[in-house]
C-alpha positions in Angstrom: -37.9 90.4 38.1 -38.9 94.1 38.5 -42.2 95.3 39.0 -43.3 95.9 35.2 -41.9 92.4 33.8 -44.4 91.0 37.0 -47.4 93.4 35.7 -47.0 92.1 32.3 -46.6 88.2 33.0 -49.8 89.0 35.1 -51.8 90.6 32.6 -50.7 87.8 29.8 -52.0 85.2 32.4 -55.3 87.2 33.0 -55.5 87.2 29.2 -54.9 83.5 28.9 -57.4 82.6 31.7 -59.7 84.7 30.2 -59.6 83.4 26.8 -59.8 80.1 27.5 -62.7 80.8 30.0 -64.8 82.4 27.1 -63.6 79.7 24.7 -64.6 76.7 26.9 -68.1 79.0 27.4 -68.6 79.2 23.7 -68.4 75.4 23.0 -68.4 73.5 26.1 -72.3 73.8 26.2 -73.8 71.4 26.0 -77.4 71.4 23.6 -80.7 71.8 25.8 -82.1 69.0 27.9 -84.7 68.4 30.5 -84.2 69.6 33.6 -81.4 69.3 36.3 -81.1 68.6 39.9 -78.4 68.8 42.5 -76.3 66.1 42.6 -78.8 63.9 40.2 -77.9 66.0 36.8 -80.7 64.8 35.0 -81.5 61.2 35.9 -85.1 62.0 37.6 -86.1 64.6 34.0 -84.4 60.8 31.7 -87.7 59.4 30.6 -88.1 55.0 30.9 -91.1 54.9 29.3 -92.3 55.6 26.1 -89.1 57.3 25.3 -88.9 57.5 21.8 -92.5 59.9 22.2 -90.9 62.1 25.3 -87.6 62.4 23.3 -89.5 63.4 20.1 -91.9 65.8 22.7 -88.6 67.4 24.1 -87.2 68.4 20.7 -90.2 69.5 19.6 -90.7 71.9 22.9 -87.1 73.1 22.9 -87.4 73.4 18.9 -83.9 71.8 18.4 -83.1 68.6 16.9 -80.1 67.8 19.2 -81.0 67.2 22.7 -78.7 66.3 25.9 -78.8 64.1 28.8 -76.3 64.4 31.8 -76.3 61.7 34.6 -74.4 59.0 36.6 -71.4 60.2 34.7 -72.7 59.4 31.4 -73.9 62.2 28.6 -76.6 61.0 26.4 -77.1 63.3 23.0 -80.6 62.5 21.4 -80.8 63.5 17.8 -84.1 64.4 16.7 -84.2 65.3 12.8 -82.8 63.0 9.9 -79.9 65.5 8.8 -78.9 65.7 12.1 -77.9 61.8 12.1 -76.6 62.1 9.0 -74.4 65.0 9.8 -72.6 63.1 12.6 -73.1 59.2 11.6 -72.4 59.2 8.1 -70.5 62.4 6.9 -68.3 62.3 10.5 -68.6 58.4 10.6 -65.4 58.3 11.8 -65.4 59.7 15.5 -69.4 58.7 15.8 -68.8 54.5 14.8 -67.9 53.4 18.5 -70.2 51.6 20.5 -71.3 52.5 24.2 -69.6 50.0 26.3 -71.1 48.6 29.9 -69.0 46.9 32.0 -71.4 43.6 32.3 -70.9 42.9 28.6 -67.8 43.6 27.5 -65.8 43.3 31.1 -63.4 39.6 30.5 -65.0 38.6 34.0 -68.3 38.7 32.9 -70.3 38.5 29.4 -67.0 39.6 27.7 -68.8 39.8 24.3 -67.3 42.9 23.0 -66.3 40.9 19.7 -69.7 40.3 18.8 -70.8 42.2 15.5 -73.4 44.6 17.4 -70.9 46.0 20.0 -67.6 45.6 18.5 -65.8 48.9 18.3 -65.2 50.8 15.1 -61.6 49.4 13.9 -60.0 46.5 11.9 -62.2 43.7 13.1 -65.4 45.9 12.7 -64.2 46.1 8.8 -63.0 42.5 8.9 -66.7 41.9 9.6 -68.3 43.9 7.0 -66.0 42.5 4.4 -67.6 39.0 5.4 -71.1 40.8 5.1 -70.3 43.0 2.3 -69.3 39.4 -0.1 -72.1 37.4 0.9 -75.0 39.8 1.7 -74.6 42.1 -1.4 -77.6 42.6 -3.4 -76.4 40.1 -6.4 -75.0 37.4 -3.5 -78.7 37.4 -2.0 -80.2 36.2 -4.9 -79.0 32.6 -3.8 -81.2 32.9 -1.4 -84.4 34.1 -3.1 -85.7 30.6 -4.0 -85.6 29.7 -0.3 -87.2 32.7 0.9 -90.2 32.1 -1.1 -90.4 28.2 -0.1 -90.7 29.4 3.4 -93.4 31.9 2.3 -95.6 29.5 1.1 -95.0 27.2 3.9 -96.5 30.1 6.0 -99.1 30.7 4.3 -100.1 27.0 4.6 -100.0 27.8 8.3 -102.5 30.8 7.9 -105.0 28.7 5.7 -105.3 26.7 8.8 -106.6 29.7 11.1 -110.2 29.2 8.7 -112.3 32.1 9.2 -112.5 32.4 13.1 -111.0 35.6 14.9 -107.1 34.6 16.0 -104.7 36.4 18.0 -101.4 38.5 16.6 -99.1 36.0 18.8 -100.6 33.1 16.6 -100.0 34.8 13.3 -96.4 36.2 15.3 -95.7 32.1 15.9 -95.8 31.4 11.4 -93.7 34.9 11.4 -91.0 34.1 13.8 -90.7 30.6 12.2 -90.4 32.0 8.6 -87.6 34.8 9.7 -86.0 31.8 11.6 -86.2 29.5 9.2 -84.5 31.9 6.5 -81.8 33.1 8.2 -80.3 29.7 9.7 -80.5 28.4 6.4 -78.7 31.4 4.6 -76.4 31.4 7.6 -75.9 27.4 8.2 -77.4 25.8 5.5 -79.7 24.8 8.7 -83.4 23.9 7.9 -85.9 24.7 10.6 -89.1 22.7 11.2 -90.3 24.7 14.4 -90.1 27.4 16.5 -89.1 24.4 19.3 -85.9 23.8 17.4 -82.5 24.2 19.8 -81.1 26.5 17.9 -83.7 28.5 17.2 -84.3 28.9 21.2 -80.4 29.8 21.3 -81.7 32.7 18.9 -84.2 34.4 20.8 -82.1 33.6 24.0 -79.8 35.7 22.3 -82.0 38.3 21.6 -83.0 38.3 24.8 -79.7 38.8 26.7 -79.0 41.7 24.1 -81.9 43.7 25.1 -81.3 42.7 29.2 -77.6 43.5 29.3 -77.9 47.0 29.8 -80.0 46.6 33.0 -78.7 43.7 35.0 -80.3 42.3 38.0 -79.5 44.0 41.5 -78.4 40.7 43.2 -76.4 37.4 41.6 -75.3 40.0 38.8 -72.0 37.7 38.8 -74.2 34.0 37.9 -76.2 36.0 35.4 -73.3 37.1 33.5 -72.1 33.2 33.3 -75.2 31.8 32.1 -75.4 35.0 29.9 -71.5 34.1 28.8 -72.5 30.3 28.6 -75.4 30.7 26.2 -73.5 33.1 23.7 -71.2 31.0 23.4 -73.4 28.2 22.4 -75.1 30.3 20.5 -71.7 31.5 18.5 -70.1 28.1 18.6 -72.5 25.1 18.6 -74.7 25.7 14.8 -70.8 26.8 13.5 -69.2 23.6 14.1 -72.5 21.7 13.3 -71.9 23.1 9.6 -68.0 22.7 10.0 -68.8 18.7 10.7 -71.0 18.1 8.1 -68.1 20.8 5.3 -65.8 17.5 6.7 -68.4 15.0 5.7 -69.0 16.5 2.7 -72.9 16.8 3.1 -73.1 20.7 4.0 -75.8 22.8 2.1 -74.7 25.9 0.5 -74.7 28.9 3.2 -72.6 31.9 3.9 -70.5 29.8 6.2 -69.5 26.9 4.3 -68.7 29.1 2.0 -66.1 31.0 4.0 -65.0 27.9 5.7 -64.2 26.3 2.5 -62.8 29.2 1.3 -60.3 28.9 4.3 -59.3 25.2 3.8 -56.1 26.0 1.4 -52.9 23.9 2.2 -52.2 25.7 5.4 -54.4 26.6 8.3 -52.4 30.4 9.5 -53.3 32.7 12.1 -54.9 34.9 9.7 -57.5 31.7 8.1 -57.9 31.1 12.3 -58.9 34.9 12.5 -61.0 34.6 9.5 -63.1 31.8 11.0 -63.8 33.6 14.2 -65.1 36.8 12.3 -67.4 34.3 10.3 -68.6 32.9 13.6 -69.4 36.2 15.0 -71.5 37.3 11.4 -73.6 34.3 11.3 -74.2 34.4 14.7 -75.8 38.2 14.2 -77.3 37.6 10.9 -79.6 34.7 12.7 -79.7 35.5 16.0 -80.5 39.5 15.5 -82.0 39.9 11.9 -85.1 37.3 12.5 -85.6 39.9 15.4 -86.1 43.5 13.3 -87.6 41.2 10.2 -90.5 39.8 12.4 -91.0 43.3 14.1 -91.3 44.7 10.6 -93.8 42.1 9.2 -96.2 42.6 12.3 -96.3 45.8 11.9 -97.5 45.3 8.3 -100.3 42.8 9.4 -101.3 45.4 11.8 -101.5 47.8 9.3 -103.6 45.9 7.1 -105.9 45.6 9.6 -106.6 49.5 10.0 -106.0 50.3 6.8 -108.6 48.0 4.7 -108.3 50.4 2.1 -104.7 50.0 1.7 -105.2 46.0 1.6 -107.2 46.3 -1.4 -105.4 48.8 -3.5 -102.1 46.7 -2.8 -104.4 43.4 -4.3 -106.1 45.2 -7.2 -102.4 45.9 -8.2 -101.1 42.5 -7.6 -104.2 40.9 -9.2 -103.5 43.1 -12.7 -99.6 42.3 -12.4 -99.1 38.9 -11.4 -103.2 37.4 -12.6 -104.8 34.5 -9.9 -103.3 31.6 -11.4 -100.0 31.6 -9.7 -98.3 32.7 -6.4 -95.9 35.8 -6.8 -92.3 35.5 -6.7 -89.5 37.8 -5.6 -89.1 38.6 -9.7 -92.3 40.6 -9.4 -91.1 43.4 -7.1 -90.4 45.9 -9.9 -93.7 45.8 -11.7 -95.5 46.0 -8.2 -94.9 50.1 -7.5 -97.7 50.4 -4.8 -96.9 47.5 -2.8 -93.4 48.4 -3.0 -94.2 51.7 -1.9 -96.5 50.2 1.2 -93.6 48.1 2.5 -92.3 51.9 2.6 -94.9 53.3 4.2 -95.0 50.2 7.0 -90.8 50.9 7.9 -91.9 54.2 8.4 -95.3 54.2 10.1 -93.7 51.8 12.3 -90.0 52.1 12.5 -89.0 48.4 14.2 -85.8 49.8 16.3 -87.6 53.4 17.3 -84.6 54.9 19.1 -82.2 52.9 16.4 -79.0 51.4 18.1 -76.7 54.1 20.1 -73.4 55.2 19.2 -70.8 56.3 20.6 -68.3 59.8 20.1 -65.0 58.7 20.2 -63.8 61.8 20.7 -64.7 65.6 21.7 -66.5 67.6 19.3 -69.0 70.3 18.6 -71.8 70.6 16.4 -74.5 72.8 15.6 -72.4 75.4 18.4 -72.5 72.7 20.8 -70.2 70.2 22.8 -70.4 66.5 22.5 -67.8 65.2 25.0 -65.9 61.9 24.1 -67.7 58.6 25.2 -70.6 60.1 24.8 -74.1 57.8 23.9 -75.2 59.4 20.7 -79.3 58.1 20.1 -80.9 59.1 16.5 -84.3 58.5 17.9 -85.8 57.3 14.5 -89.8 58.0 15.7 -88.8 61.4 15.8 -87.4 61.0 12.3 -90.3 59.8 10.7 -92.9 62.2 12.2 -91.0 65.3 10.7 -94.2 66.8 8.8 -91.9 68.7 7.1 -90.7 65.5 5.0 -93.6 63.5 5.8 -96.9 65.7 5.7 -100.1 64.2 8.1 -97.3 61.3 9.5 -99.6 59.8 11.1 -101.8 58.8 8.3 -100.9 55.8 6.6 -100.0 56.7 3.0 -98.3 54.5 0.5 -98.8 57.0 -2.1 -96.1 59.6 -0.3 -93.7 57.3 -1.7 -94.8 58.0 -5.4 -92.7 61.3 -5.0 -89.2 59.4 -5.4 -87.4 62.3 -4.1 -88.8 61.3 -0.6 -86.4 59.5 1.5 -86.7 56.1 3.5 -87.0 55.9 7.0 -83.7 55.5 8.3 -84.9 52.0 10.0 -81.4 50.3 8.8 -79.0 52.4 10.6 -76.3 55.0 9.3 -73.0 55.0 7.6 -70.5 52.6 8.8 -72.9 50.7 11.6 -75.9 50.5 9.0 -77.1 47.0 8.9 -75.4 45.1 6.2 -78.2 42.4 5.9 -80.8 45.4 3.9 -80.8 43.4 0.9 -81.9 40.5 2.2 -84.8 41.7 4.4 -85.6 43.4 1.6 -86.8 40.4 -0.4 -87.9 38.2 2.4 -90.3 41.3 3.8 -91.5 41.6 -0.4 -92.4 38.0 -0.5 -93.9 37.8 2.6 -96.1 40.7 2.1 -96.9 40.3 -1.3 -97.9 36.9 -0.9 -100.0 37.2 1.9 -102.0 40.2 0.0 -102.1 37.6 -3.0 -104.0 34.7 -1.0 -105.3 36.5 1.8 -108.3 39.0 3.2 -107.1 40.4 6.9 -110.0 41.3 8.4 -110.1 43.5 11.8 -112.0 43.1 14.8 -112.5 46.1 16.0 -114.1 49.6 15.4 -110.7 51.6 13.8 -112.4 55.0 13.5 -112.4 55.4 17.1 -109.4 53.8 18.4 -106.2 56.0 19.8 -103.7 56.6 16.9 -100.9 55.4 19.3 -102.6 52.4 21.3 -100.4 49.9 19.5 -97.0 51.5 20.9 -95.6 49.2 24.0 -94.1 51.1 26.5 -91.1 49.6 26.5 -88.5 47.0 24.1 -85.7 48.1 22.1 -87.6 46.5 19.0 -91.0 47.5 18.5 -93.8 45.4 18.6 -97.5 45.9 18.3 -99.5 45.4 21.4 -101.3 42.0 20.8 -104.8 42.2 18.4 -106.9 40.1 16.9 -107.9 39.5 13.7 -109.3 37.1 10.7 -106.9 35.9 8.1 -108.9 34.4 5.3 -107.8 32.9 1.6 -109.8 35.3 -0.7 -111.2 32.2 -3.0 -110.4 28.5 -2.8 -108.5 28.8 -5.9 -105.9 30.6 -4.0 -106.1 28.0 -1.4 -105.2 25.6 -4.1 -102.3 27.2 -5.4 -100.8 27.0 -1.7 -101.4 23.7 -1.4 -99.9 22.9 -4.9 -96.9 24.9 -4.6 -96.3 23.4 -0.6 -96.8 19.8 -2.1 -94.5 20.5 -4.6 -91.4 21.7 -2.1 -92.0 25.3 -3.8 
């Protein structure tokens, strides 16, 4: 090779090296974050409290609506602003519908639950799921389920006539909350009926919930027997209220539910691999509509009794309307929703005031990609923190201030509180109409009362400072029926079975 013929292949190289230096400068970066350390990235700047408020504060600082974390090998992108999410989740749904994976939940050794609705990756059995979803849980489907919704209403209410007129406490009125979401969703799911919050399978649902929200952060020590009795309880949970209903399909006694309904739908002349796969997908869908759903729906409803409780004047706009609409001499039903605008529009205000899953649940990039000028490497943990979300006063002017009435401008858009594009929950219809007739019947019956002085207290002092599903910190109240005639019409309807 002589001399020049080495200069050149030198120079091309220096050219090449150069380019892709500049290139990988130019979009390798990734979007602002806290601050770094040696070693540490940013694990010590990653807050564990309060985060949805120090990732909103962060945004806010670095005026950008994408932020990024760095640590332990992990990047974690926080998105701050509702195009942001929508950008990414829905209109590139396809590289941003993984889940994150950890090793304790989906590894075959341990947990091994990586089938389950929630954490399944986005592919065939993700779609095989939402098929199941998308048949029974469509808004015409949940009508079947209306009439039971409402019967379970009115059993709750029966519970709150019993508080009388004395203060009680949020985890008593929580207690007739968590039995009514409970209650609803076995039955829609199993045809199941629920008596108490004691019931077995009932307890297999908020164990559930509870291994969900732990399984990120397993203990330090006997890791390995949590992950059994974590492994042993799903599966209860998954198989045990399944083949219950798949008994009493064979004795021919089964009430109507989303399962039966499958099952039966299976039971042709031949049993084939794909009926067999079938079955397994319905197991894993009823197991999430019961076990997660009752979850967000309680978390919702609290935060409306809450909010009825600093916002008086709310309460009685919301009854003035239901008193001209539906009169005193009979309960509401789920029928009324469309000639009740303002109580349709505080349910609004409630999801957004109060998002129940503040940081939503995280995705995952399945592969490289840049937005907004900036990298997002592949397995990264993308967060739409949804408190941020709904505190953008340029959608939602004064967000602090509880205000039904910003909903009268239909152009404003929902809180994002059900998720995005191909991992949005599929069971919004039906929480739709069970949070509508719990809410509008309790402002029917009911006066909720506060017991303390609202003008003074801190904005913020319900937020906990930790739980992946909000909940208020606990308050008191009095829940009291607003004239004996409506105390009779709960009795009457309960008596009847209605």
């Amino acid at each position: 090779m002589t001399s020049t013929s080495v200069l050149v292949s030198l120079a091309v190289c220096a050219v090449a090296l150069i380019w892709t230096y500049t290139k990988k400068g130019r979009i390798e970066k990734l979007s602002p974050g806290p601050p770094s350390y040696p070693l540490l990235g940013q694990l010590l700047s990653a807050p564990t409290s309060f985060e949805q408020l120090k990732y909103k504060a962060l945004t806010d600082n670095l005026k950008t609506d994408m932020i990024s974390l760095q640590f332990l090998g992990k990047t974690i992108i926080v998105l701050g602003s509702a195009q942001a999410a929508i950008d990414l989740f829905e209109k590139r749904s396809t590289i941003y519908s993984d889940r994150p994976q950890t090793v304790m939940l989906t590894h075959k050794k341990l947990v091994d639950w990586e089938n389950a609705v929630l954490f399944t990756q986005y592919g065939d059995r993700l779609r095989a799921y939402r098929r199941i979803f998308t048949t029974w849980l469509s808004k015409p489907a949940t009508r079947a389920f209306h009439d039971h919704q409402t019967a379970e209403t009115r059993k709750m209410l029966r519970q709150f006539i019993g508080f009388g007129n004395e203060p009680i406490s949020s985890e008593a009125i929580e207690k007739g909350i968590a039995r009514l979401t409970a209650a609803t969703l076995l039955h829609a799911s199993y045809g199941y009926k629920v008596d108490s919050l004691d019931d077995p399978f009932v307890v297999l649902a908020k164990r559930m919930v509870d291994i969900t929200a732990s399984v990120a952060l397993p203990s330090s020590t006997g890791w390995r027997k949590l992950a059994r009795e974590w492994r042993a309880d799903l599966e209860r949970a998954a198989n045990e209220p399944f083949e219950r209903t798949r008994n009493q399909i064979a004795a021919g006694v089964a009430r109507r539910s989303i399962v039966r309904s499958v099952v039966e739908s299976l039971n042709g002349p031949e049993m084939n691999r794909a009926s067999e796969s079938t079955e397994e997908d319905c197991k894993q869908v009823a197991l999430t509509l019961f076990g997660g759903g009752s979850d967000t729906m309680a978390g919702t409803l609290m935060s409306f009794m809450l909010a009825m409780v600093l916002f008086p004047e709310a309460q009685i706009k919301a009854q003035r309307e239901i008193d001209s609409v539906v009169g005193k001499g009979r309960l509401p039903k789920i029928s009324d929703q469309e000639k009740l605008p303002y109580v349709r529009n505080l349910i609004e205000e409630v999801i957004r005031w109060r998002p129940v899953l503040p940081l939503g649940v995280p995705h995952a990039c399945s592969q490289d990609d840049v937005f907004q000028g900036h990298f997002i490497p592949k397995g990264s943990i993308v967060i739409g923190n949804v408190w941020a979300m709904t505190r953008d006063e340029k959608i939602y002017k004064n967000p602090e201030k509880f205000d039904p009435d910003r909903f009268l401008d239909r152009s404003m858009p929902s809180a994002p509180a059900f998720g995005w594009g191909r991992r949005k929950c599929p069971g919004t219809h039906f929480a739709d109409s069970l949070i509508f007739i719990c809410v509008v019947s309790v402002l029917a019956a009911f006066n909720i009362k506060g017991m303390e002085d609202v003008e003074s207290r801190d904005p913020l002092a319900d937020i906990p400072a930790n739980g992946i599903v909000y909940r208020p910190k606990p308050f008191s109240c009095i829940i009291s029926p607003r004239s004996r005639a409506h105390e009779e019409l709960i009795n009457a309807a309960t008596d009847e079975g209605m």
